[in-house]
C-alpha positions, 0 to 999 in steps of 0.5 A: 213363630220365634223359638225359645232361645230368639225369645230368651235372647230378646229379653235380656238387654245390656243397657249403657250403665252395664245393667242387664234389663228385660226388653219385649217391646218386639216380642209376639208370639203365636200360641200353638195348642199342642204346646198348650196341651203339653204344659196341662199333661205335664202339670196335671198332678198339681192342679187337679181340680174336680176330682176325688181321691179314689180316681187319683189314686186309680191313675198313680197305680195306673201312670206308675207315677206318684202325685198329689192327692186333693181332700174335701178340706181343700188340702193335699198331699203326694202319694207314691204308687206303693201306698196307692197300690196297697190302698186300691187292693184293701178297697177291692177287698171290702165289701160294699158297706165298708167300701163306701165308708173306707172311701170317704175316710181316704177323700175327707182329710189328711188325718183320715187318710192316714188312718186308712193307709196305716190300716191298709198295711196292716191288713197287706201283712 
């Protein structure tokens, strides 16, 4: 299996006229599912598919790291582990009727969700 550096140095070829050109006609590589593993952990935030708001936000407070948020309309956006933080303890304190319909505010859009951030640290003073 050839290393990072011999693979970046086989791509880039001084051809006669002075150009720098990429040249991979040799290059084979072995794939090494640790390193496929490492690259998925390492991009989770950022294709996260499949999953709601409320189990993203459990991770940020969990992992102490901020990431994107996807909602049912399909956008997203990045949350710090302050405002998941604030946001989990307001759910916990609810009861279960206005849990369920404090949840899907958060999950549905952009806009709802900062409603419920804006209530959330209302309700933390």
């Amino acid at each position: 299996m050839k290393s990072f550096k011999d693979f970046k140095s086989s791509l880039v070829v001084e051809s006669e006229d002075g150009n720098i050109r990429l040249d991979d006609d040799d290059i084979v590589f072995d794939i090494d599912n640790n390193d496929v593993e490492d690259v998925l952990d390492t991009e989770a935030d950022t294709f996260m598919i499949d999953e709601d708001a409320i189990t993203t936000i459990k991770s940020i407070v969990k992992d102490k790291q901020a990431k994107s948020i996807k909602f049912a309309d399909g956008k997203s956006m990045k949350v710090d582990m302050t405002t998941a933080n604030v946001l989990l303890k307001v759910i916990d304190a609810l009861n279960d009727a206005n849990k369920d319909k404090f949840i899907a505010l958060v999950n549905k859009s952009k806009d709802t969700f900062a409603k419920a951030v804006d209530f959330s640290w209302k309700a933390a003073k």
